[in-house]
N, C-alpha and C positions, 0 to 999 in steps of 0.2 A: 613354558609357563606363561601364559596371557594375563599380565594384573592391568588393572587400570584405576588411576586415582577415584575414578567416579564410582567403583563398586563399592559396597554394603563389606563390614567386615565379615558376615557370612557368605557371601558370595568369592569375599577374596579364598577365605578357607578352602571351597567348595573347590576352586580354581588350583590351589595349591596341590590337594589332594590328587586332583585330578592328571596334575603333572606327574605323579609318581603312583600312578593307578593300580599296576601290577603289584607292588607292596603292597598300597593299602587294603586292595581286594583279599589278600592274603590274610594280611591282618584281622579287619573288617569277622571273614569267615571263621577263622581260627579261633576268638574272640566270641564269638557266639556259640560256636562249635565247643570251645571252654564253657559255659555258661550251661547247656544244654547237657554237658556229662556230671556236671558240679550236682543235679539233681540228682545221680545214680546212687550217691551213697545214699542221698535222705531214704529213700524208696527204700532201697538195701538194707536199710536200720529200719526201718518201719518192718517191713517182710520176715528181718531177723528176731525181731522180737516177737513177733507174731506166732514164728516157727516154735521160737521157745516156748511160748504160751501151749503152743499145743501139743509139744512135747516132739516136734521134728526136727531135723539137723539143719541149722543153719549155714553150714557150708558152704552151700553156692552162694549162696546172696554176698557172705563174708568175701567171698574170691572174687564176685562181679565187683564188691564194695572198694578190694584194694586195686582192681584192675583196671575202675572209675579216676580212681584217685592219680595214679601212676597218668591215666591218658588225659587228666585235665593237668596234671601239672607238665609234659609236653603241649598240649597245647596252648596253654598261657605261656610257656615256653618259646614257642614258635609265635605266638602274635605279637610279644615283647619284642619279640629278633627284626619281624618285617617294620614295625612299628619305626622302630630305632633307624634302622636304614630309610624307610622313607621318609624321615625327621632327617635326618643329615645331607640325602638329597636335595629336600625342599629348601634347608636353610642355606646350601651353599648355591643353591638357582636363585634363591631371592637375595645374598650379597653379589652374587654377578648384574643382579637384574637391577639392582642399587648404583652398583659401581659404573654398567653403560648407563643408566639414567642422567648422573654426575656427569660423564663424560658428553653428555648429547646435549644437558642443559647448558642457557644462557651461562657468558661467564661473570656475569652482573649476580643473577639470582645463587648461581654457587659461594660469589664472595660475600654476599647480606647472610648467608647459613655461618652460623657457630660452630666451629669447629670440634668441638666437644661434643656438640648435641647428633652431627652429623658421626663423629665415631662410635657415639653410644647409639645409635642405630644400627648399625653396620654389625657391632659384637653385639650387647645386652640384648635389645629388641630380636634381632634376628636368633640369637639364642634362645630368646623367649619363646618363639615356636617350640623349641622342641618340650617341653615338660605337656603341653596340649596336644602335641603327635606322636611322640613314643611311649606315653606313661599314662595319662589322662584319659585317650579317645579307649584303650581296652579296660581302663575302669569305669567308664560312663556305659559302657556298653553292660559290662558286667552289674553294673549298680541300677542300672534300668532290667534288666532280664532277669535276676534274681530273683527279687520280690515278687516278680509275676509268676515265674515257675515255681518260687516255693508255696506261691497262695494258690496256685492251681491245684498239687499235692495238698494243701490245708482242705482245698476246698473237696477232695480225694476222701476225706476223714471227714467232714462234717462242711457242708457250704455256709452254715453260720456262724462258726469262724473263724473262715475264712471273709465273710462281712463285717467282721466285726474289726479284724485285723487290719482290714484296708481304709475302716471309715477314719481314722486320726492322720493318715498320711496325705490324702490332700489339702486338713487343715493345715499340716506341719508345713510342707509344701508352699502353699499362699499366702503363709506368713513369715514366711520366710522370702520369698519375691516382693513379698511388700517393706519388708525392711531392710533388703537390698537395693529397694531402687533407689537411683542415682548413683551408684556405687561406680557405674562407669564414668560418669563426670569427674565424681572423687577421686578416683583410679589414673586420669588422666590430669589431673592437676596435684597427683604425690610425684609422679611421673615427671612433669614441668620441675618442679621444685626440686627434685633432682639430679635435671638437668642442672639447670641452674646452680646447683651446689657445685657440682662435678668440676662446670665452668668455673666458678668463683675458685674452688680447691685447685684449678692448671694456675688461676690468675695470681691466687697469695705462694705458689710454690715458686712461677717464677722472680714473683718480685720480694723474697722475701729477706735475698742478701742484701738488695738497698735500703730494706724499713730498717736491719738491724744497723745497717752502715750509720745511717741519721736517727736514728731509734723514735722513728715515728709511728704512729698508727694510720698506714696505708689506706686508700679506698678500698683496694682489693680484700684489706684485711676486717675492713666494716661491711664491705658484699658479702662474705665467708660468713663474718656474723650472725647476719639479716637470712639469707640463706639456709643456716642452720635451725634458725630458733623458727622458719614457715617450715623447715622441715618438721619438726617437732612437734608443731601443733596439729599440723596434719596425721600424722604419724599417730598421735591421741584420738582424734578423732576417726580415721582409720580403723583405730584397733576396736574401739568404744562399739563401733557398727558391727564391727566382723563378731566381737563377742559377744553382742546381744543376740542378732542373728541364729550365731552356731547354740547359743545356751535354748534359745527358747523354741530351733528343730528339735534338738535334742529331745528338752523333754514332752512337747508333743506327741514327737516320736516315741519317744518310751510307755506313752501312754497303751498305745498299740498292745505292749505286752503284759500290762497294767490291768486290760481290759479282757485281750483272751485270755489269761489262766484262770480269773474266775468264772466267766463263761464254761468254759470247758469243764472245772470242778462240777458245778451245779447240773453240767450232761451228763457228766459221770453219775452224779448220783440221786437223777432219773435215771437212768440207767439207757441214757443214748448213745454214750461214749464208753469203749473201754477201758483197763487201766493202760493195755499197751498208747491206744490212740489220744490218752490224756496227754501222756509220758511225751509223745512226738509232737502234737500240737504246741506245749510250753515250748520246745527244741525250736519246732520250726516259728511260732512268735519272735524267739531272738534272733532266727538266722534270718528272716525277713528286716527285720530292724537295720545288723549289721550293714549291708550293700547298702541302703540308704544313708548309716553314721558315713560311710567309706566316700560315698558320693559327693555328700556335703563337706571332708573335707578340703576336697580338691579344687571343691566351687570357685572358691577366693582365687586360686594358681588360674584356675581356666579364665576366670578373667581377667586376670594378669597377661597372660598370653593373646586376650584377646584384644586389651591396648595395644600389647605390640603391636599387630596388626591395623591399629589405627593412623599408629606411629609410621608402620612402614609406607603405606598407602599413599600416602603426594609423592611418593619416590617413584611412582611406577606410570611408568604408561607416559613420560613425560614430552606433548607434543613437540617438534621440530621445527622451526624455519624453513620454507625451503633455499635449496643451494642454488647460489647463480653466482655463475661467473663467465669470462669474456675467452674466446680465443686468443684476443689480439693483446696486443702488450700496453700497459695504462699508458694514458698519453696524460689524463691533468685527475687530480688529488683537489675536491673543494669543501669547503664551508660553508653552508649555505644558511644562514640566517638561524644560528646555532644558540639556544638558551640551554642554561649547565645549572639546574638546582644542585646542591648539595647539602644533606644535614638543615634541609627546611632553609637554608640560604641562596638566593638568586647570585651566584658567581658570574653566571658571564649573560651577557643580551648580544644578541640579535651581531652573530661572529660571521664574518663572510671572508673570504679568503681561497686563494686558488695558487696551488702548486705545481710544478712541473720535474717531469726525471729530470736528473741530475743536480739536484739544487738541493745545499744543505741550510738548512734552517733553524740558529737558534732560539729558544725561550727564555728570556729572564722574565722574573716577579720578586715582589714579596712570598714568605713563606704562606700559606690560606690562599694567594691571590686567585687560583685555581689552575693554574699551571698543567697539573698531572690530571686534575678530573677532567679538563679540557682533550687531554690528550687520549683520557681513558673513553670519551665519546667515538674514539675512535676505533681502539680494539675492541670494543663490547665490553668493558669494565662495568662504564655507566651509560646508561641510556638520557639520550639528551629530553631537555621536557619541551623542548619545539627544535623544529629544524633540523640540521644534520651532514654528513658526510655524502660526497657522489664522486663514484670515481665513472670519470671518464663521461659523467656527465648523470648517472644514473645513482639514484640512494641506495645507499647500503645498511638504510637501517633497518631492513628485515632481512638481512644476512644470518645467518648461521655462524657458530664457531670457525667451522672448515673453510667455510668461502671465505671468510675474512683471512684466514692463516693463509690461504694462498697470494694476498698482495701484503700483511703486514706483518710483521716483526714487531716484538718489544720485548727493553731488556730494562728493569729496575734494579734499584740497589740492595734487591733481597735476594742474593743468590740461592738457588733452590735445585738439588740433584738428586736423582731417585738411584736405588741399589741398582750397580752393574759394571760395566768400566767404561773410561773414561769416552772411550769411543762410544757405545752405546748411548752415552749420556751428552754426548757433540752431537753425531747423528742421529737426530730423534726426526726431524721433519721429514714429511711423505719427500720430499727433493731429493732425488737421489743427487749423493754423494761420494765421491772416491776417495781413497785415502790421501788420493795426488792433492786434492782441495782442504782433506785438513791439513794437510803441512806447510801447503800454502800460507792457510790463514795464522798458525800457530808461529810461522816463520816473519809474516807481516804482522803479529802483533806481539813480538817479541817473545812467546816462548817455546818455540823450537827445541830447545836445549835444553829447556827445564822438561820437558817432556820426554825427549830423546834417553836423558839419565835415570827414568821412574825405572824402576826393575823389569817390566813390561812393557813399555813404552806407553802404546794406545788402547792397549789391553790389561792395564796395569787398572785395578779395583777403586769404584771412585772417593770408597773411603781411606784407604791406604793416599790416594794422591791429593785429599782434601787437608790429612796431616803435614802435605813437604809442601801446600803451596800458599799464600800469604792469600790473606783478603781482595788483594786487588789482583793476584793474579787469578783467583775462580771468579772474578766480576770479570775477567778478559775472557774465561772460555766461556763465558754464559752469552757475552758478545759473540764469540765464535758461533756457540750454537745457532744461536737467530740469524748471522751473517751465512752459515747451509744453509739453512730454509730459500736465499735467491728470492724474497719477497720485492718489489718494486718499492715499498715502505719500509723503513725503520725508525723505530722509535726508540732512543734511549734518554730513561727518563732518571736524571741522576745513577747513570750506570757505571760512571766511572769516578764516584766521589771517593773510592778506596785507591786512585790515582792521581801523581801528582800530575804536574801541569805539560811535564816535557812527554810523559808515558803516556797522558789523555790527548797529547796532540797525534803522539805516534798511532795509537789503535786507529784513529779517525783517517789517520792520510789509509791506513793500511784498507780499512775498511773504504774508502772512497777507490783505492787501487783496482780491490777486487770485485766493485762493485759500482761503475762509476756511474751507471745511470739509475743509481738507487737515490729516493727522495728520505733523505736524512730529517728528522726531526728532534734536535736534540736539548733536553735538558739540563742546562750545567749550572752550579753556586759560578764557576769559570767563565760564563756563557761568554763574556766583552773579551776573554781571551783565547778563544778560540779560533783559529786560523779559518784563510779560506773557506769562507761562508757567504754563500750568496745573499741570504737577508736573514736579521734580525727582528725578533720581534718582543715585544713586551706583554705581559700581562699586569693591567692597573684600571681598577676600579672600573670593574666589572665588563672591561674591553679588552682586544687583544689590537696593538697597532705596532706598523711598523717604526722603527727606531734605527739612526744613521749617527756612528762617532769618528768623528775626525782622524 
């Protein structure tokens, strides 16, 4: 499936379909082919009443009548079935096509995305395809072919009408487009707005044991507020549109049959019509009606589904960096005249600095001083607003995710592990690693033993081993993890604040053991007590300098 942010939501559809061609062709056919037998009963009843008129057995027609009925309702049967399947194909090609997106984008741009907003894409929106590809596309078909095969048969019985029947339906039609539009503007900001609740309802859930602790009224719990009552008014005005709309096709529409039965009466008696072809004209006035009520009211759902797709659309196609990296092994780590916006704040000017393997290096600041955003110039957290990193002498700010992971590490004080065990969840970097290395590291960073005992060892589930091990010992394997990867960089940025002072000295010797020409950059509240450190540095008003204590 080929999307790209820049197509048209009908182009994306068109692409989509296209992806699962053999269903939809199935569908598509079978769907028309429904449509095309739905006429056999009308004809059937027309012929059967005719027979009786003249006094002959309607039989056959009665047996073609039931044996119409019987093969449209397999094959609306059968185009619901391909329908449904190629709706579930599409929607699981477009969360895969979601999820390498995430994975390929900047990791700046994935952490500015709301995490709410991002999973209500992923489930709702991508759900929302299917009600416009399993349900919707063989009623539109049907609600479009209808009305014209049964006004071809009108027009079988009298061609006028069958004019008569069609003149109300483009008015109903255009006034109906016209007090729909903007409805996708609208559409797309009920949509916003409950994002935005969705958000606000994770925000007041989590924080809702500390409002009751101090029994305050939260931010979170006046975003919830605010949130609800734009939900609301939209919501009004939402429904206000859709029901004028659907009231006044309606009864345009109705007009249609409003206008053929008297027509038709008045043929009758000139004597242009009989009473069998009165009898079927009133019939088929309201079956032409019906497909068009059916049509309209799914309008609203289709374009419902068809935000989604406006929704899904920046997810796709999302271009790359290209990858570069060295053969040779880094020789110098710089700063080259580095500015760090943040939050519309100028944190740091004009940083220049050059590092070399083996040198570990702390950071102290104040808390805001920029410290971490500093350091996130570096993994691709944030993107610097001048200047920047060069290893080995060349910038890396048009690096990629993957070419960065192959020289840097980082480990923050949010430990973070995905379903599987515990080894899967150490050895995650492309570095190949042997079990000989995690024991290593699990032995130099003291938990050997606490691992050795899990009921499985390294194979032991990482939710099971997340309940037997304390805070700061899952901040030690998260350090492990990043210490596989064999990056020439590490970064830990308050990674061991769930450690005390003698534990956070131990991971570091252990990790300088197995890793001795790795360039350490470390974040500590401890930073002055940090052992064997080749230089220190500060971060204070808006500079980064070196610092030396007796």
């Amino acid at each position: 499936m080929l999307l790209s942010k820049d197509m048209s939501r009908g182009e994306a559809l068109i692409a989509m379909l296209k992806s699962e061609r053999r269903n939809v062709i199935f569908s598509i056919g079978s769907a028309v082919l429904c449509s095309l037998v739905e006429v056999l009963p009308w004809l059937c009843l027309l012929f059967s009443l005719e027979a009786l008129v003249s006094e002959e057995s309607p039989i056959l027609y009665l047996s073609i009548f039931a044996i119409a009925l019987f093969g449209r309702y397999g094959l609306y049967a059968f185009a619901i079935w391909m329908a449904h399947i190629a709706a579930y194909q599409i929607i699981q090609k477009a969360r895969q096509h979601i999820v390498r997106a995430l994975a390929s984008m900047d990791i700046e741009y994935v952490r500015s995305q709301q995490r709410g907003d991002i999973e209500k894409r992923l489930s709702d929106d991508c759900q929302g395809l299917e009600p416009l590809i399993a349900h919707h596309g063989t009623d539109v078909i049907n609600g479009v072919l209808m009305p014209i095969l049964l006004t071809l048969v009108l027009t079988y019985i009298d061609w006028r009408l069958a004019l008569v029947a069609l003149l109300p339906l483009p008015v109903a039609l255009g006034v109906q487009i016209m007090l729909m539009s903007g409805f996708r503007h609208r559409q797309q900001k009920y949509m916003e707005v409950v994002a935005r609740m969705h958000q606000a309802q994770m925000e007041f859930l989590n924080s809702i044991g500390v409002m009751k602790l101090f029994s305050v009224d939260a931010d979170s719990y006046l975003a919830l507020s605010r949130t609800i009552r734009s939900h609301n008014k939209i919501v009004n005005g939402y429904t206000r549109v859709m029901v004028g709309a659907w009231v006044t096709f309606v009864t345009l529409a109705q007009s249609s049959m409003m206008f053929v039965v008297p027509v038709a009466i008045l043929l009758f008696e000139i004597g242009d019509l009989t009473l069998v072809e009165l009898v079927m004209a009133v019939c088929l006035s309201i079956g032409i009606l019906k497909p068009w009520l059916d049509l309209t009211q799914v309008f609203s759902q289709i374009q419902q589904s068809f935000v989604s797709i406006d929704r899904l659309l920046p997810y796709f196609h999302q271009s790359r960096k290209s990858t570069t990296s060295y053969d040779g092994h880094l020789v110098s780590l710089s700063c080259d005249k580095l500015d760090v916006f943040r939050s519309g704040n100028h944190l740091l000017k004009n940083v220049c600095l050059e590092f070399h393997p083996g040198e570990r290096i702390t950071i102290e600041g104040e808390s805001g001083s920029g410290k971490s955003s500093w350091l996130m110039t570096l993994n691709g957290f944030v993107a610097p607003m001048k200047g920047g990193w060069q290893i080995n002498g060349t910038s890396i700010n048009d690096w990629d995710d993957e070419s960065r992971s192959l020289y840097i590490a980082s480990v923050d004080q949010h430990v973070v592990f995905f379903s599987g065990s515990l080894r899967d969840n150490l050895a995650i970097s492309k570095q190949v690693s042997t079990d000989d290395d995690l024991w290593e590291l699990l032995s130099l960073l003291g938990l050997k033993s606490l691992v050795t005992e899990l009921p499985n060892g390294l194979d032991t589930d990482i939710g099971e081993a997340e309940r037997l091990f304390s805070g700061g010992e899952m901040q030690r394997l998260a350090i492990i993890r990043a210490a596989l990867a064999k990056t020439p960089v590490l970064i830990l940025d308050e990674a061991t604040a769930h450690l005390d002072q003698l534990s956070e000295q131990r991971v570091l010797d252990g990790l300088r053991e197995y890793h001795s020409e790795q360039i350490q950059l470390i974040i500590s509240h401890r930073a002055m007590r940090v052992e064997h450190v080749e230089r220190r540095l500060c971060v204070e008003a808006g500079t980064v300098k070196e610092v030396h204590y007796d």
